[in-house]
C-alpha positions, 0 to 999 in steps of 0.5 A, spaced: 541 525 494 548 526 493 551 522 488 558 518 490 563 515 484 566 509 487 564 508 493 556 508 496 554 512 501 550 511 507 543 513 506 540 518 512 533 517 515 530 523 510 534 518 503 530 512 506 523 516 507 523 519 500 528 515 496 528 507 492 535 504 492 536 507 485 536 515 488 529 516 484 524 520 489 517 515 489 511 517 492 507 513 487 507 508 484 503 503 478 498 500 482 499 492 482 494 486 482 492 486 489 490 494 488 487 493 481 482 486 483 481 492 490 478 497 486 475 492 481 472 488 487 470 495 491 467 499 484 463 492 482 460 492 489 457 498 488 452 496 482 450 490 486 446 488 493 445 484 498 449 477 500 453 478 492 455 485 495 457 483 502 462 479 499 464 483 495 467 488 500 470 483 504 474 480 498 475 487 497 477 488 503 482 481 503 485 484 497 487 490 500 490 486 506 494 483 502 497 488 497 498 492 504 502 487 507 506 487 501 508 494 502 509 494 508 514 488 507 517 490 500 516 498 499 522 501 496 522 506 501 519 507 509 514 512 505 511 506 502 512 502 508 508 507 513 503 508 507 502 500 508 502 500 514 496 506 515 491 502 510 492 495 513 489 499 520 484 502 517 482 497 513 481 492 519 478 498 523 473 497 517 472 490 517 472 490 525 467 497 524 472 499 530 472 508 529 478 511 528 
């Protein structure tokens, strides 16, 4: 990404893909609240069984809706916007147990 001094450049389609608004490349990121309580949730739901462990999953399930969602709306780039949206679909084809 080239750098402009005194005016701002107009950001092409591959600078929006792979680029934040400070020129830095993110591809990952530090897991937020929702990632984290989803893989407390998904790891716990392997230790117990029955009814705890079903709501378990769909808590994590819920919690992985929620942080998709973000993303879509507030990723830093359509990278992380396109990483939302894929998880989004696949965990509602998990929670409706529709194949993909």
């Amino acid at each position: 990404m080239q750098q402009y001094v005194g005016r701002q450049r107009q950001l092409d389609i591959w600078d929006r893909i792979w680029y934040d608004d400070q020129g830095n490349v993110v591809i990952f990121q530090r897991p937020n609240i929702w990632l984290i309580a989803w893989a407390v949730t998904d790891i716990v739901s392997l230790f117990t069984s029955g009814h705890a462990s079903n709501i378990l999953w769909w808590v994590g399930t819920g919690l992985l809706i929620i942080w998709s969602g973000l993303e879509i709306v507030l990723g830093v780039n359509y990278f992380r916007r396109a990483l939302g949206l894929l998880v989004l679909v696949l965990a509602v084809a998990a929670a409706f147990k529709i194949g993909l």
